[in-house]
Every structure is written in structure tokens, then in C-alpha cells.
C-alpha positions as CSV (number, residue, x, y, z in Angstrom):
1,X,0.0,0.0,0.0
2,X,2.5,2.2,0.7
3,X,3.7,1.9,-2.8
4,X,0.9,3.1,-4.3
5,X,0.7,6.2,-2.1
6,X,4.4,7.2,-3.2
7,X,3.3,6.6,-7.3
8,X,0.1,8.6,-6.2
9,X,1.9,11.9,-4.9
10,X,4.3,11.8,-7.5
11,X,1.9,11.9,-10.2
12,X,-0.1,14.5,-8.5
13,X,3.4,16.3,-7.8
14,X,3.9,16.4,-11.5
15,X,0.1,17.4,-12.8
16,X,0.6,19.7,-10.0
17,X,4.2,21.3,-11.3
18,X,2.9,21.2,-14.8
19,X,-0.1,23.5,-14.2
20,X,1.6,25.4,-12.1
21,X,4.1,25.9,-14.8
22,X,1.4,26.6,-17.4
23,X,-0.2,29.1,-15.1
24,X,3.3,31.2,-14.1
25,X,4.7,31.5,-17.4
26,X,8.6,31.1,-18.0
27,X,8.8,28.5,-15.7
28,X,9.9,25.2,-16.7
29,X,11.4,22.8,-14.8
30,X,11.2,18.9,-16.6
31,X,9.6,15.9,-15.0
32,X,11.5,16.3,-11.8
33,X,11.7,19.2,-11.4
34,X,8.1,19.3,-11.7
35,X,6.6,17.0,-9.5
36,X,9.4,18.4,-6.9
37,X,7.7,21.9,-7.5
38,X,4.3,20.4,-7.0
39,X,5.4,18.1,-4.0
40,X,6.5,21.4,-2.2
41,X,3.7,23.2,-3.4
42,X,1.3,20.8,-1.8
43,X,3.1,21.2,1.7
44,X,2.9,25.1,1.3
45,X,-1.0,24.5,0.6
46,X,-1.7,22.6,3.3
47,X,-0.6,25.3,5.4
48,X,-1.3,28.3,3.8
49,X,-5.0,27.7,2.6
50,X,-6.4,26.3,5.9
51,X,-5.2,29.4,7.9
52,X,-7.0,31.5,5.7
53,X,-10.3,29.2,5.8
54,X,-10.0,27.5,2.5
55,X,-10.2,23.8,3.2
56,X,-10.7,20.7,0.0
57,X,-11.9,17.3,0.6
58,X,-10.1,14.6,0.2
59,X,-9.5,12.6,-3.2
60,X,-7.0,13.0,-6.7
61,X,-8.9,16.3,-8.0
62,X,-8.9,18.2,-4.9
63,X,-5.3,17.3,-4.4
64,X,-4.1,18.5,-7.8
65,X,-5.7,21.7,-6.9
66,X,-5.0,22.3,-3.7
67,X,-1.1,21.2,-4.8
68,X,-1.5,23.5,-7.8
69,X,-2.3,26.5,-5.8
70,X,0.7,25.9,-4.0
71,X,2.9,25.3,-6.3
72,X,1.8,28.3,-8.1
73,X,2.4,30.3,-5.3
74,X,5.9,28.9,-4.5
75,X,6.5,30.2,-8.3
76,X,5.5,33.4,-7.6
77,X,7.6,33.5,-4.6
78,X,10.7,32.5,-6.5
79,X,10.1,34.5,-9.4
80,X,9.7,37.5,-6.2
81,X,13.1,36.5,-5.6
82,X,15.2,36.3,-8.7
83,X,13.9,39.4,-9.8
84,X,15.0,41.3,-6.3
């Protein structure tokens, strides 16, 4: 079982990073870099949106969003970064 749960994250990492990508243009970081970029993202969600009240249900779709949001914010913040 535990098995399937590591696949599982990584695919959602990379959806995840992908969108993300798509969404903050001029970011593109391959398959690994990708799913690490949505992997991250989906810790920074988990923290982020439930402190300011925004909470998903479980399951693949809500995780892709909720890991998308994060990873497009982690974008952001990098991009925030570079450019300073």
C-alpha cells in the first residue's frame, strides 16, 4: 500500500508542477523538477489555505488543486526572488 501512495503523490506532484508551470509563465522545470515543484507546493497548501479558511476534501482532484495553488504560489515567490 505504501507503494501506491508514493506513485500517487508523484503523479499529482507532477500534474501539480505542470499546471503550475502553465499558469506562471517562463517556468519550466522537466519531469522532476516538476513534481518536486508540485510536491513542495502541496506542503505550502496545506498550510497556507487552511489558515485563511479554505479547506478541500479529500480525493486526486482536490489534491491536484490544492497542490496547484501551492505550487503556483511557490512560483511566484521564486520569481519574487530572482527578480529582487
Amino acid at each position: 500500500m505504501a507503494g501506491q501512495g508514493i506513485i500517487l503523490s508523484l503523479l499529482i506532484g507532477a500534474i501539480a508542477g505542470w499546471l503550475a508551470g502553465q499558469l506562471v509563465k517562463g517556468y519550466g522545470f522537466g519531469l522532476i523538477g516538476n513534481i518536486a515543484v508540485g510536491i513542495v507546493g502541496a506542503f505550502l497548501a496545506s498550510w497556507i489555505l487552511p489558515a485563511i479558511g479554505l479547506w478541500t476534501d479529500g480525493g486526486f482532484f482536490p489534491a491536484i488543486l490544492t497542490s496547484t495553488i501551492g505550487a503556483v504560489i511557490l512560483l511566484v515567490l521564486v520569481r519574487l526572488v530572482k527578480s529582487a
